[in-house]
VEXDREN-2710 file (C-alpha; in Angstrom, 1 decimal):
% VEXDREN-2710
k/r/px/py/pz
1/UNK/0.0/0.0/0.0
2/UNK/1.4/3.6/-1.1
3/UNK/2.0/5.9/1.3
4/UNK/-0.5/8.7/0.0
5/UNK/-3.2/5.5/0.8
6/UNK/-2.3/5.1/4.1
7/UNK/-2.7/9.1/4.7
8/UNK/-6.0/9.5/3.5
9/UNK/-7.1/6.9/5.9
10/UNK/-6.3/8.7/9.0
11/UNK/-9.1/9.5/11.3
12/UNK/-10.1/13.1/10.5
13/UNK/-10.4/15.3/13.9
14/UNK/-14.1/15.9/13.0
15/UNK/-14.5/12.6/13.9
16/UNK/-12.7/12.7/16.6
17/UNK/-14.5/15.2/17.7
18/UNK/-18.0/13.7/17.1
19/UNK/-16.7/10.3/18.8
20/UNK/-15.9/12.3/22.0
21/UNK/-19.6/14.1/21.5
22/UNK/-21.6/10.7/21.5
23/UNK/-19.7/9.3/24.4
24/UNK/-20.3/12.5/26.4
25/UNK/-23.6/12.2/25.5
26/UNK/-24.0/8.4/26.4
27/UNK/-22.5/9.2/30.0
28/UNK/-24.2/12.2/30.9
29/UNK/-27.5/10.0/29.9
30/UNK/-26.3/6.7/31.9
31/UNK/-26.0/9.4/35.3
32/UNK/-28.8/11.1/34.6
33/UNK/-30.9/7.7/34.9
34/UNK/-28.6/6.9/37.5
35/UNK/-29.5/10.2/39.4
36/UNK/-33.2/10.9/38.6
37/UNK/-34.2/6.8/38.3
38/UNK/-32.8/5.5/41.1
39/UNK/-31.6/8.2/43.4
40/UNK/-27.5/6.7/42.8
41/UNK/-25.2/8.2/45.0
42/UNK/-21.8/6.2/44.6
43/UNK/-18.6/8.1/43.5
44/UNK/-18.9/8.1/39.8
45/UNK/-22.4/10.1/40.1
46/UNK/-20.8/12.2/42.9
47/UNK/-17.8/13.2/40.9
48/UNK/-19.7/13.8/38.2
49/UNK/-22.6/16.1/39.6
50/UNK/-19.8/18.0/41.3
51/UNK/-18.7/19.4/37.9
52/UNK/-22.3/19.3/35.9
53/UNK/-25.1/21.1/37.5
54/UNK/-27.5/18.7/37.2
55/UNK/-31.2/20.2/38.7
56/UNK/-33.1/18.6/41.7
57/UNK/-35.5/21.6/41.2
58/UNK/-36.6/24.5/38.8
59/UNK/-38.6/27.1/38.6
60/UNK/-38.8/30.1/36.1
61/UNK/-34.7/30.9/36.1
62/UNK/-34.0/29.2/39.1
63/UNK/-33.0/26.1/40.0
64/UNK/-31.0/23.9/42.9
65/UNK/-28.6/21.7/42.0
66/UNK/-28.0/18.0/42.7
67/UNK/-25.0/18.1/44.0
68/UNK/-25.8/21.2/46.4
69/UNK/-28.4/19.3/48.0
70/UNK/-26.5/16.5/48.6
71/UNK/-23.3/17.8/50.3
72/UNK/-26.0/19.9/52.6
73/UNK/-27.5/16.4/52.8
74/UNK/-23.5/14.7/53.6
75/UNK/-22.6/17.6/56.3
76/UNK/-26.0/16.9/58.0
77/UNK/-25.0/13.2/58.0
78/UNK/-21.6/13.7/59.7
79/UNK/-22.9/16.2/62.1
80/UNK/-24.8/13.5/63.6
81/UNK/-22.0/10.5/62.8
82/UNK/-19.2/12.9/64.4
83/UNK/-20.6/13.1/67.7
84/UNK/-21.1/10.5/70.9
85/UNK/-24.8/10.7/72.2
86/UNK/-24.3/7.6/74.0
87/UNK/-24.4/9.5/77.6
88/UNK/-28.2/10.6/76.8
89/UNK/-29.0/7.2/75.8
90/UNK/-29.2/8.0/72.5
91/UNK/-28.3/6.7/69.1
92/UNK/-27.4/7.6/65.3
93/UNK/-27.7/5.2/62.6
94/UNK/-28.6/5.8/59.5
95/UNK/-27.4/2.4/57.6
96/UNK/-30.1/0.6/59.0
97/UNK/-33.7/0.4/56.4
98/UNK/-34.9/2.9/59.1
99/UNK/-32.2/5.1/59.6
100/UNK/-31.9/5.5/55.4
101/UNK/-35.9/6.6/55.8
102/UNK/-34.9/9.2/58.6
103/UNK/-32.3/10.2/56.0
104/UNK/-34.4/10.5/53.6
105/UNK/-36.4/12.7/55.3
106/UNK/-34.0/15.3/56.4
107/UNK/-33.1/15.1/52.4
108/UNK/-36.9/16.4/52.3
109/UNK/-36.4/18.9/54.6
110/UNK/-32.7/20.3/53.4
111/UNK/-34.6/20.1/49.9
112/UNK/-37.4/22.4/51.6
113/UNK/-35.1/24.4/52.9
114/UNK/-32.8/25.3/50.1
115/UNK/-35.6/26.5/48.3
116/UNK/-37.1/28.6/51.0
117/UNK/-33.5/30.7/51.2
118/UNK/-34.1/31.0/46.9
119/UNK/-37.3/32.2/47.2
120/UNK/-36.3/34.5/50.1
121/UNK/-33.5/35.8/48.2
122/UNK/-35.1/36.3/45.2
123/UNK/-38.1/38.7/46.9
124/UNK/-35.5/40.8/48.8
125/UNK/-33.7/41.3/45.5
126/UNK/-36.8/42.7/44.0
127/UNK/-37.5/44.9/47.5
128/UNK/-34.3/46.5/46.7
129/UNK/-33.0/44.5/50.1
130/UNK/-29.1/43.9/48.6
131/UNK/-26.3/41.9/50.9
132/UNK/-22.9/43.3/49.9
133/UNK/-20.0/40.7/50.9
134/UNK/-18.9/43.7/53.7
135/UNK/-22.5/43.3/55.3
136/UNK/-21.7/39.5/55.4
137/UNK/-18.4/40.1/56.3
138/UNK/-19.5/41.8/59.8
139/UNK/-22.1/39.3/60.5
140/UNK/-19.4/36.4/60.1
141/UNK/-17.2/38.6/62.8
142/UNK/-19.8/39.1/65.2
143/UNK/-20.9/35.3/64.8
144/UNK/-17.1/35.3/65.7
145/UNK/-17.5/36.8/68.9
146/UNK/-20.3/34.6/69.5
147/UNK/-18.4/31.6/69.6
148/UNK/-15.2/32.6/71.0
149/UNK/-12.8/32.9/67.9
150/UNK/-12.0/32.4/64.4
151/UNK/-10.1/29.6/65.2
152/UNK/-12.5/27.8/67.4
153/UNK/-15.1/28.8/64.8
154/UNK/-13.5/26.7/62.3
155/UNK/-12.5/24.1/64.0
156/UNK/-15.9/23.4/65.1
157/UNK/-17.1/23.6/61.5
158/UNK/-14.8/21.4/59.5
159/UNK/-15.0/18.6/62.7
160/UNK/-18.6/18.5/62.9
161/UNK/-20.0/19.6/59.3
162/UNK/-16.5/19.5/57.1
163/UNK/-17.3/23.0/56.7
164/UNK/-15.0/25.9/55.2
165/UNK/-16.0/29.6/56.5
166/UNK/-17.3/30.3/53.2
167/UNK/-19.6/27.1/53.5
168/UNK/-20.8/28.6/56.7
169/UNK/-20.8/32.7/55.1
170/UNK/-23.4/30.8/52.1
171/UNK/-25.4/28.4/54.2
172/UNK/-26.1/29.9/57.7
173/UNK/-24.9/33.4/57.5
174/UNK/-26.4/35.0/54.4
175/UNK/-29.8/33.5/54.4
176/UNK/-30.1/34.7/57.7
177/UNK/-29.8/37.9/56.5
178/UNK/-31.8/38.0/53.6
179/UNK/-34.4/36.7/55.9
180/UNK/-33.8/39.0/58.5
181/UNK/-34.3/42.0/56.2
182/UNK/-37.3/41.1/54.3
183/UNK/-38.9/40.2/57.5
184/UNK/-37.8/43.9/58.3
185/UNK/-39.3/45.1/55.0
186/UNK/-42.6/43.3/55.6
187/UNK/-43.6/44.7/58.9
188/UNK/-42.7/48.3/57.7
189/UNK/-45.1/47.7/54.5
190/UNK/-47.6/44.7/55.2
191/UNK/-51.2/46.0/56.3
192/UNK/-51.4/43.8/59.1
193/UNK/-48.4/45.1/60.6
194/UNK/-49.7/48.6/60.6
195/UNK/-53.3/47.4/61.8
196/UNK/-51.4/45.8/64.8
197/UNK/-49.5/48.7/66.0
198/UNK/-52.4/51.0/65.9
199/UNK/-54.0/48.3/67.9
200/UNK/-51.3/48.3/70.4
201/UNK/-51.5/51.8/70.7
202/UNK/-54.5/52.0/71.4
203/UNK/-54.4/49.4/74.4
204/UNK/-51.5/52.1/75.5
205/UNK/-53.7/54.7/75.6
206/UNK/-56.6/53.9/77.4
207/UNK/-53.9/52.4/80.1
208/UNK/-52.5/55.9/80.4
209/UNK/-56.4/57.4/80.4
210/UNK/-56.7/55.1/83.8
211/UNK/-58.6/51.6/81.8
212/UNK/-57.5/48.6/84.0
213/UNK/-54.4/46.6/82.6
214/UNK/-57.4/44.0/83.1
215/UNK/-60.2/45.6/81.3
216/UNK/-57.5/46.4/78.8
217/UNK/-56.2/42.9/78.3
218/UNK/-59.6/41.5/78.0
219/UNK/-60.2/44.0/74.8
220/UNK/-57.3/44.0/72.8
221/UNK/-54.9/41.0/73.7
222/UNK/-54.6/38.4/72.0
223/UNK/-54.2/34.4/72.7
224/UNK/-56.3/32.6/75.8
225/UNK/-54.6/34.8/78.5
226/UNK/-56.9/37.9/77.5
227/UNK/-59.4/35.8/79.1
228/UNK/-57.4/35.8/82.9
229/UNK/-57.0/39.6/82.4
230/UNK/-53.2/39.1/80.5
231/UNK/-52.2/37.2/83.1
232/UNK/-49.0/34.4/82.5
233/UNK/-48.0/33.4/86.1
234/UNK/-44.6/33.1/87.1
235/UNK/-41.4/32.7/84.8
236/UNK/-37.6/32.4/84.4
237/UNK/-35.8/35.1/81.9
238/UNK/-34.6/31.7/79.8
239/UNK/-38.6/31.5/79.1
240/UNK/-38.7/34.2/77.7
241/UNK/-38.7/35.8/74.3
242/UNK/-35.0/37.3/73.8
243/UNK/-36.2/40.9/72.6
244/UNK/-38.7/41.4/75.6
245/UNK/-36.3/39.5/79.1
246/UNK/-34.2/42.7/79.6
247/UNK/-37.1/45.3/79.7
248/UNK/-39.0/43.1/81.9
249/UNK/-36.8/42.1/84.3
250/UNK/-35.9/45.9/84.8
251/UNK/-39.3/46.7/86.0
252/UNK/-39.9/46.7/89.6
253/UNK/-43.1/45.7/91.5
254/UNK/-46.4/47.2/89.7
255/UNK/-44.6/49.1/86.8
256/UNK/-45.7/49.0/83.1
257/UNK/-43.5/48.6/80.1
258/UNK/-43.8/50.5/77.2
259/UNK/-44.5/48.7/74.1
260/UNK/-42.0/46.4/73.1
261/UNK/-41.4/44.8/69.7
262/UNK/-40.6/41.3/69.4
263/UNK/-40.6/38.6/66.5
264/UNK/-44.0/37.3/67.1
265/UNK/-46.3/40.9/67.6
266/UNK/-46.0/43.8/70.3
267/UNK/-46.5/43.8/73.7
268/UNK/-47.5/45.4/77.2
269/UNK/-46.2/44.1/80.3
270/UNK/-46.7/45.0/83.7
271/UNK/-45.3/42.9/86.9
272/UNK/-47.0/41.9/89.3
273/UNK/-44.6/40.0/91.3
274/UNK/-41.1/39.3/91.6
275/UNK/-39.0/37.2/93.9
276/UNK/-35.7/34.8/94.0
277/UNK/-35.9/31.4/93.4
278/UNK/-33.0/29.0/94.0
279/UNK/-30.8/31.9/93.4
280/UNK/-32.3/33.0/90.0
281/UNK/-34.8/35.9/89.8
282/UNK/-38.5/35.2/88.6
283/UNK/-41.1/37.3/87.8
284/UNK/-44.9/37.2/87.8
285/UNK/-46.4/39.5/84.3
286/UNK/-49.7/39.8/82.8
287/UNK/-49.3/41.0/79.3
288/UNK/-51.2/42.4/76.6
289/UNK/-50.2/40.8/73.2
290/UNK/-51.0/41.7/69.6
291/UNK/-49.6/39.5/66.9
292/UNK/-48.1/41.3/64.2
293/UNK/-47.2/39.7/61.1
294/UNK/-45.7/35.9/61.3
295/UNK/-42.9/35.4/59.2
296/UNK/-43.6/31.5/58.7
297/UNK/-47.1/31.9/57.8
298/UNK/-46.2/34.9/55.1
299/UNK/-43.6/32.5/54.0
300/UNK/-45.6/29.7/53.8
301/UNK/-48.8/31.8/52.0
302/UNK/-46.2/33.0/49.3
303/UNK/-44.8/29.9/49.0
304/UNK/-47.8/28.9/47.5
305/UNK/-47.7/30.9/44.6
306/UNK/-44.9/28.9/42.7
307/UNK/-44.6/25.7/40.1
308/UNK/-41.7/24.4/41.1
309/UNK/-40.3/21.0/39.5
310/UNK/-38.3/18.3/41.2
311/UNK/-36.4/15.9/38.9
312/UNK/-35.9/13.5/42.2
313/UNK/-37.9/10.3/41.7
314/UNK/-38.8/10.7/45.5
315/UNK/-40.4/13.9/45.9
316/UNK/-42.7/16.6/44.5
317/UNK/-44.0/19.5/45.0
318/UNK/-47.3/20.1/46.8
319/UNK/-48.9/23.6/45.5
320/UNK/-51.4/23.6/47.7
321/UNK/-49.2/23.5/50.6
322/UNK/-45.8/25.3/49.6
323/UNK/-44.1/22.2/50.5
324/UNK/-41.8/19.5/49.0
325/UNK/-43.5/16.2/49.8
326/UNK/-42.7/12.2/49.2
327/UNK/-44.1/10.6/46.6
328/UNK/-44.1/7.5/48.5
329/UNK/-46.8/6.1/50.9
330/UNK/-44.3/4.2/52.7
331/UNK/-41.9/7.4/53.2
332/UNK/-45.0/9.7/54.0
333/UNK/-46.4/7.4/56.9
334/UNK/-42.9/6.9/58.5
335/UNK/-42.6/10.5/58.4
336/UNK/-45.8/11.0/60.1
337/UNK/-45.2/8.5/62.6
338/UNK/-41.8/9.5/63.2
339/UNK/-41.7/9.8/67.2
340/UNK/-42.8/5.9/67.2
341/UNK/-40.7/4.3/64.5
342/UNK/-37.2/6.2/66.2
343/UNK/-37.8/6.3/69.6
344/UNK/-34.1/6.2/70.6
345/UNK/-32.6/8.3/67.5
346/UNK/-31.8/12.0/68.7
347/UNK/-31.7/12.7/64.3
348/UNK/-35.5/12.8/64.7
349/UNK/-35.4/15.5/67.6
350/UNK/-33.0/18.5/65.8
END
């Protein structure tokens, strides 16, 4: 054979090219069915999602990825794995058929809760509510000063989540914020915020016009101690909401806050009663209590309003509810009887 013969039947880089192309193809199809059929999760598929985005939900220009949810799912997993609970008689297993449900279900609630941060994000975006990496940068210091130190800090996340700062800056520390300020947002815009403070004030005023705090309770408070006058009985300031224990343990015997502000509405409190018990200070209040807006149930309400799709053969999302849900019988009944099936597994508690 010439030469010039054996030339012309080299491979030409097109199909080279095109070769590479169907093989591609191929794989990216073989982990896909892997992924999305049977929920594989063995290092191929890991490696693999790592580097291609593959969705475990959409919606509109949005989406979460595979591979986000399941290192969230992985540093949930060796939270639990890297710690002892033996002394509170208590156990982690999650290799067992029941302990790969319980899994499963905080795979649900990760999954819930990655797209509650997106949809959070988004709608303080559109508020105007922006997060620049300085404002995340002061949070991640005074978180700092929270815990000790930087170093302790990051000890404590790479032993028990295998967390880098940054993980703990994207996953704890900036949805917070974002959630934080549209909550913020809401109660200076949302109607029933406004209707609530005027009702407060109100309640102040006939107090400082000489109405009863009891009279006064029984007209504006809300929840079943309106009924006893505001009156709650006797507590400790770990009982407390944080945002109200420091006004109302500086009030002495028969003084009156003014209205406070907390996360759940606004309130009046007076004290009745305070004395020392086992060397801690109690207090007996009666309060009067508006609820303001609830974050939860906005969130919940708005949630509502999306189509979201999940690729993951295990769950879907419920419309009607705002929720990710199982697909499977089996999965929702185990969740629903959770306390019974796990009685000794602290996963189930936190």
């Amino acid at each position: 054979m010439r030469k010039t013969d054996i030339a012309n039947k080299k491979i030409k880089p097109q199909t080279v090219v095109f070769g590479l192309l169907i093989f591609l193809i191929f794989y990216l199809a073989i982990i896909m069915i892997s992924v999305y059929g049977f929920d594989a999760d063995n290092k191929l598929t890991k490696k693999t999602v790592r580097f291609v985005p593959l969705p475990a939900a959409t919606w509109g220009t949005n989406f979460i990825s595979v591979s986000r949810l399941k290192m969230e799912l992985g540093s949930v997993k060796m939270f639990y794995e890297n710690q002892d609970f033996s002394d509170l008689g208590m156990r982690v297993d999650f290799t067992t058929a029941d302990g790969k449900k319980r899994l499963k279900i905080k795979e649900k609630n990760i999954l819930n809760k990655l797209i509650e941060n997106k949809l959070i994000e988004n709608e303080a975006t559109k508020r105007g509510l922006a997060i620049n990496p300085e404002d995340i940068s002061q949070e991640v210091s005074r978180k700092m000063q929270e815990y000790g130190s930087e170093e302790y800090l990051k000890d404590n996340l790479a032993k028990l989540y295998g967390w880098r700062l940054s993980d703990f800056e994207e996953n704890i520390v900036k949805p917070d914020m974002y959630k934080e300020k549209l909550f913020a947002n809401l109660l200076e815009t949302d109607k029933k915020s406004f209707e609530a403070k005027d009702k407060i004030s109100a309640a102040l005023n006939e107090l400082n016009n000489g109405k009863s705090f009891e009279e006064t309770a029984e007209k504006y408070s809300d929840g079943e101690s309106a009924q006893d006058g505001g009156k709650l009985g006797w507590f400790r300031s770990n009982q407390m909401l944080p945002e109200i224990v420091e006004t109302v343990f500086a009030l002495k015997k028969g003084e009156r806050s003014k209205i406070i502000e907390s996360s759940l509405g606004y309130h009046i409190i007076e004290m009745e009663d305070r004395d020392i018990e086992n060397n801690e200070d109690i207090v007996q209040i009666k309060q009067i209590f508006v609820r303001s807006l609830d974050f939860s149930e906005w969130l919940a309400e708005y949630e509502k309003n999306f189509d979201i799709h999940i690729f993951l053969k295990d769950f879907y999302w419920n419309k009607d509810a705002g929720t990710v849900e199982f697909k499977n019988d089996d999965l929702k009944n185990f969740e629903e009887n959770l306390d019974k099936n796990s009685p000794d597994d602290i996963s189930i508690l936190f």
